[in-house]
Every structure is written in C-alpha cells, then in structure tokens.
N, C-alpha and C positions, 0 to 999 in steps of 0.2 A: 211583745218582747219587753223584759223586764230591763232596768238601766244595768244591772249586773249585766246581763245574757250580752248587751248590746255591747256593752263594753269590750265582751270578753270575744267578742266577734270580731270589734275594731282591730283587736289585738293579732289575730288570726289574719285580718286581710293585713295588718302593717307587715308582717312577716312576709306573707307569700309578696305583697308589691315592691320590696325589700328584695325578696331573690330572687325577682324579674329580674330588677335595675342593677344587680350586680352578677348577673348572668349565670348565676347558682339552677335556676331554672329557665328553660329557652321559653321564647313568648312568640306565639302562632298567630297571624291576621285571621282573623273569623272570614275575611273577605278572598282569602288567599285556598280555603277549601270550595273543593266541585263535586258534582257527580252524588250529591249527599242522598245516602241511601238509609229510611232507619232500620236497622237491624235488629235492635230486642227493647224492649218497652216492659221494666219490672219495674219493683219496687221502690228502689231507691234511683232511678230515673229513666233517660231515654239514652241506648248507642247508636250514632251512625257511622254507616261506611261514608268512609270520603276520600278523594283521590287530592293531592297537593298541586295547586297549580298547572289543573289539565293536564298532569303529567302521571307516568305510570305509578307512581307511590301513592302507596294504599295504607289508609288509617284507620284507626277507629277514634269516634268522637264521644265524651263519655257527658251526658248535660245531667248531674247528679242533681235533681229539683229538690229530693227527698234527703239530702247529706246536709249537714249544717257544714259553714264553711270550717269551724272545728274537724270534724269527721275527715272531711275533704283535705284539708292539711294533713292529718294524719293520715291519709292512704298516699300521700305523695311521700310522705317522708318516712314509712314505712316500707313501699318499693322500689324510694332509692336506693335504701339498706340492701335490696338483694336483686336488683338491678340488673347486677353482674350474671346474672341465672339462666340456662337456656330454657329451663321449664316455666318460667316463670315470665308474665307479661311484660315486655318492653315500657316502661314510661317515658315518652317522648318529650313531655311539656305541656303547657297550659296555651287556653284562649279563652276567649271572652266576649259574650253575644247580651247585650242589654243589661249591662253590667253582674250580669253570671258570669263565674267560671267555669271554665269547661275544661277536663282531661282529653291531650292527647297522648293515646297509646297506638300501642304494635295491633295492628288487626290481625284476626284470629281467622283464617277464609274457612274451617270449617266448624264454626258457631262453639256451644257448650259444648260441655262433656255428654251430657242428653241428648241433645239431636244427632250429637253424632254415632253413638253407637243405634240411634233409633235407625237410622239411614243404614249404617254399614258395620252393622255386626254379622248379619251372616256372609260376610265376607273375611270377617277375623280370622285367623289361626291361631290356634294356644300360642304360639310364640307373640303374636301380634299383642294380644291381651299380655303376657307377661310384659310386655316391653314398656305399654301405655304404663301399668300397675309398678314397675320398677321408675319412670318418669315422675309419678306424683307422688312415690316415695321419696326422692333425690329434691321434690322441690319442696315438700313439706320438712324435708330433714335440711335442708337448707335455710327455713326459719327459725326452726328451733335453733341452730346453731348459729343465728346470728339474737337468739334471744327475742323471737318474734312467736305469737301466739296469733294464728289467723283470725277463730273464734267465727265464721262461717263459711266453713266447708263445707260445700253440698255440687249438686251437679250440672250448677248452674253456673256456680262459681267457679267452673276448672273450665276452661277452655279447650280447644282441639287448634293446632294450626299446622297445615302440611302434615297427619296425620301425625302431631306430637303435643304432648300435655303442654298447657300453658297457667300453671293456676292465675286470678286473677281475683279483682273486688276486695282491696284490704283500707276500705273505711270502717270495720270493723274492728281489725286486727287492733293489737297491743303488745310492748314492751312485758315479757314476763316479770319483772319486775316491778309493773304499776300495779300492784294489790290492790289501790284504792277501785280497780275497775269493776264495774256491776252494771250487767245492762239489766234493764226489765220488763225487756221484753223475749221471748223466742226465738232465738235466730235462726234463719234459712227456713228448713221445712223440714219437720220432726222426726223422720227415720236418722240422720244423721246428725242429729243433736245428743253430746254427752247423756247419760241417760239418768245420771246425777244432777245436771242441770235443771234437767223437766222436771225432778222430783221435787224444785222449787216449787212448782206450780201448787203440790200438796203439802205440802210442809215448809213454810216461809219461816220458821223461828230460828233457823240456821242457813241463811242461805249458802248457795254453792255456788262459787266464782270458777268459771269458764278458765281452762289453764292449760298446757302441753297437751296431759295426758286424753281432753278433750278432740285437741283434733287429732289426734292417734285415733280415738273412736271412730269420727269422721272417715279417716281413710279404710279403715277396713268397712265399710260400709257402702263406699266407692268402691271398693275392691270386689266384693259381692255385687257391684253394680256390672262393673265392666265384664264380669263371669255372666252374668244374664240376661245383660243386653237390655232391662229394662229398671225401673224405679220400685225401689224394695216397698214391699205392702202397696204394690198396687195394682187397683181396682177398677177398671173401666169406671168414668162418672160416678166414682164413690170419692171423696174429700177424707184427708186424715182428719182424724177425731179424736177424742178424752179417751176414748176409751183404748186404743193405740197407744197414746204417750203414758197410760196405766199397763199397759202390757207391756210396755219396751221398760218399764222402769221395773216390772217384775221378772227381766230375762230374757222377754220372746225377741227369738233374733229369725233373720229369715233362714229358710231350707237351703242344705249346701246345693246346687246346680247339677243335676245328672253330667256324670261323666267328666267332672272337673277335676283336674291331677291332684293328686293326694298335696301335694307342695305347694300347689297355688289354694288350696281349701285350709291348708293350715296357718295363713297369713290372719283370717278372719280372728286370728287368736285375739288380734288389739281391738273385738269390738266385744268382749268378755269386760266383767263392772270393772275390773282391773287392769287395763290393757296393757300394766309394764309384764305381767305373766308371760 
C-alpha cells in the first residue's frame, strides 16, 4: 500500500468512525449475532445469514474482503440515497470482526435473482414474471432518479425476498455525475455488460465509461432472463469467452422465448446498441 492509498483509506475509515459516533449509521456487536449461516461466497466477499440475539430477526452479514474500505463507503452511502425503496435492499448498519467492517443488511430468504428462478420458474405465471420485471424496473428507475448508476447489474446482484425483487451490491455504483469514473476491469459477467463497454477490451483509444443508458442494457437482459428461467448464452460446463463478448459487441443478442407475449418481448427493446430507442 502506497503512503497516497493509505492515506486516502485513513480518510475513508475517519468518515465511517465519525458516523458511528454520531449515529448517522447504527453500529452492530459482532458478538450480539447467532445462528451464522454462510450463504454466498463471491467475488467481492463472504454473506452470512444471522439471527440478532437468538432472537427471530434474520440478517444478512456482508464480510466485503475484496471491496477497499473506499468502495465499501460508497455502497453505504449509495443505499442510504435510496434506502427508502421496497425493491431495493435494506441497509441496516455496520459491524466489525478483527478490525473489518462488515455490512449489515435486510436478508433476502430466497437467494439471487439466479437461484431463484432456477428453483421456481416452472411455477411462474406470465403475470408472476411481469410483476418480478415491473419490480426491477421501479428499482433501477429509482436510481436513475436519484442520479445513481449501479454499474453491475447482473443476476447475482438482484436479489429475491418473499418472492419480490430486492436489487443489491452497489460498491460499484456511482453518482452520474462523477465522469472522472473508469473502472478496468469487466464488471459482473458478460451477457449483461453494456456492449459499448466490452468493446473497450478491442479498442482502448477512446474508452467507454459505464453510464444510465448501461444499466438499461442490463435490465433488458434480466428481462430476457426471467422470460427463460435460465442465464443468457448458456452452456452446460462451457465458460463465457472472447469470442462472446466479440458477438454481443457485433449485435448477437439472445432468441425471443417461445410463446412469450408480444408485450413483454417488446421490453427487450433497451438491450438494442441504443437502448433510449
């Protein structure tokens, strides 16, 4: 860690131990959760379920190992901004296990957006699908209008809870207004990445910053998911590849779904290279 970086971290923990101490954010005993169950182990860290004091209230515990405390600030004060949302994951407050911090939020009892249509799509009805797809419209049009860019939308990142969309995971997100933002790496997993973005990967002399019209892409891609019940371009034990993010940058988008209403196949319009069309 360079004396910049460190610095610039200092700065980051004075803040959040600053809105402990004047109760801007609530602060959790690490000793005060039970029952600690882990429930998903990605990229950017470990969730557990946890119950609060042997008692019926049920958490999730977020241990971001992979988030700089940067990051981690910013996903807090990101979904305080929209907080108020019922699509949208609860943030409850912070705790702190060997001097980590740890997110607590609102548990989700039935996992991603992924497992749950894996579990209980043939149990949907087209109304069912319209409703979830109306839900993560109402919560993504709910950041844009507080001037938030998620910036990894995928189907990992939407949550299910009591059979209702919960988006979640905005250590990534940003203020539409910070232009300075570039990340450089790939975000989520490539069928639902701008298709502008990837084409960084072949042409860097202009890059392309991640912005609204990005996770518009995102959601019709979602959208197409929950019409199919499974993960676009995929393959039993085949891994996405170059040669995928060279097709999705020249158009190929996936097949509309046998027997899907003309109205819900027409939403797929925002995963077109222009999605305000």
């Amino acid at each position: 860690m360079t004396e910049t970086t460190e610095k610039n971290s200092d700065t980051y923990i004075d803040w959040l131990e600053k809105a402990i101490s004047e109760n801007y954010i609530k602060y959790y005993d690490y000793t005060d959760f039970t029952n600690k169950e882990e429930i998903n182990n990605g990229s950017f860290g470990k969730v557990f379920r946890v119950n609060r004091k042997d008692s019926d209230t049920v958490m999730a515990l977020k241990y971001p190992f992979n988030l700089t405390i940067k990051e981690m600030v910013n996903e807090i004060k990101m979904q305080r901004e929209v907080d108020y949302h019922s699509n949208i994951i609860r943030f409850y407050g912070i705790s702190k296990l060997e001097n980590k911090y740890l997110l607590v939020l609102e548990y989700a009892d039935c996992g991603s957006l992924q497992s749950y249509l894996k579990e209980n799509f043939n149990k949907l009805e087209w109304n069912d699908k319209y409703q979830l797809a109306l839900q993560l419209a109402n919560a993504v049009e709910c950041l844009n209008n507080e001037g938030i860019i998620h910036c990894d939308l995928h189907a990992q990142n939407v949550l299910v809870h009591q059979n209702k969309i919960k988006l979640a995971d905005f250590g990534l997100s940003r203020k539409i207004t910070d232009i300075s933002y570039n990340s450089t790496n790939v975000l989520g997993v490539v069928p639902y990445i701008d298709p502008k973005y990837l084409n960084n990967i072949k042409d860097k002399s202009q890059p392309y910053k991640l912005n609204a019209k990005s996770d518009v892409y995102s959601v019709g891609v979602l959208l197409w998911q929950i019409s199919s019940g499974h993960r676009p371009f995929y393959v039993e034990n085949v891994e996405y590849d170059a040669n995928l993010i060279m097709n999705i940058i020249k158009g190929q988008r996936e097949k509309i779904v046998k027997d899907t209403p003309i109205e819900y196949s027409n939403l797929y319009k925002c995963w077109e290279d222009d999605p305000t069309k």
